[in-house]
N, C-alpha and C positions, 0 to 999 in steps of 0.2 A: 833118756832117749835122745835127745836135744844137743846133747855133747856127742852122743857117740854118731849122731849125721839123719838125726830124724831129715826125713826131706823138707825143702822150706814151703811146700806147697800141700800139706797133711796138716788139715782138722785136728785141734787136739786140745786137753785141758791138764790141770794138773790145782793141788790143794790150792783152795782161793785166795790166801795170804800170801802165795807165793805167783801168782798170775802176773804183776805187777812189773816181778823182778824179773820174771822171765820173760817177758815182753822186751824187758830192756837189752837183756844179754842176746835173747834170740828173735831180733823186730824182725827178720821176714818169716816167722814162725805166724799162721793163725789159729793164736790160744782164745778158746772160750772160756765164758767166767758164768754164763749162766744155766749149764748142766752140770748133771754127775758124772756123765760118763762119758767118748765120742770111740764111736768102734768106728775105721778109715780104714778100710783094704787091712791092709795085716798087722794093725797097727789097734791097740786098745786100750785109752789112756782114759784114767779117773780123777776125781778131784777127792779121792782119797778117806783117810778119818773113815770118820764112824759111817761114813756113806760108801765105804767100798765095797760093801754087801749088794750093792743095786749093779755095779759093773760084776762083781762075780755070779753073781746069778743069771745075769744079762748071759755072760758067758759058758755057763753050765747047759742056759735056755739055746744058745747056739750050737751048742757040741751035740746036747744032749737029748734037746725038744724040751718042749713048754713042760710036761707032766713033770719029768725029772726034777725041772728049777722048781717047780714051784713044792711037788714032795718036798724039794730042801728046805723051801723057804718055811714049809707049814714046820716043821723040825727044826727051826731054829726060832718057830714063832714070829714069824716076820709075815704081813700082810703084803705080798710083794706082786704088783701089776705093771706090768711092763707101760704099758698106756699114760699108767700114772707118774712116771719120772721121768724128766727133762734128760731128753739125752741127742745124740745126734747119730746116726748109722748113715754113711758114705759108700755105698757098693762101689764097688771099683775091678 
């Protein structure tokens, strides 16, 4: 997203080993390094791996309302409370 003109003024994170480097390539970029997820106006970026189940559900809970996400979540056996994961939401 970063290459193709993410704006330099949009919230955002991406896999935590690669924070670093993005930081470098894209300094007026602000990447976070201590959520999973940052949902920014139309924008919804993850820090990926085995934790992109918390931004997709995040996401399902935005389309779809809380019951949906969370039916998914009890279906794929996941304990999943929005309250409980580090994230950041930006209305815009």
């Amino acid at each position: 997203m970063a290459k193709a003109g993410l704006p330099d003024d949009t919230v955002s994170t991406t896999f935590p080993s690669d924070i670093d480097t993005m930081r470098g390539r894209f300094p007026d970029l602000d990447i976070r390094k201590e959520v999973l997820f940052v949902h920014a106006g139309k924008y919804i970026t993850s820090a990926g791996g085995a934790t992109s189940f918390e931004a997709a559900l995040y996401l399902c809970k935005f389309l779809y309302g809380k019951e949906i996400a969370q039916s998914l979540a009890s279906g794929l056996v996941i304990d999943w409370d929005l309250e409980e994961v580090p994230h950041i939401i930006i209305e815009e």
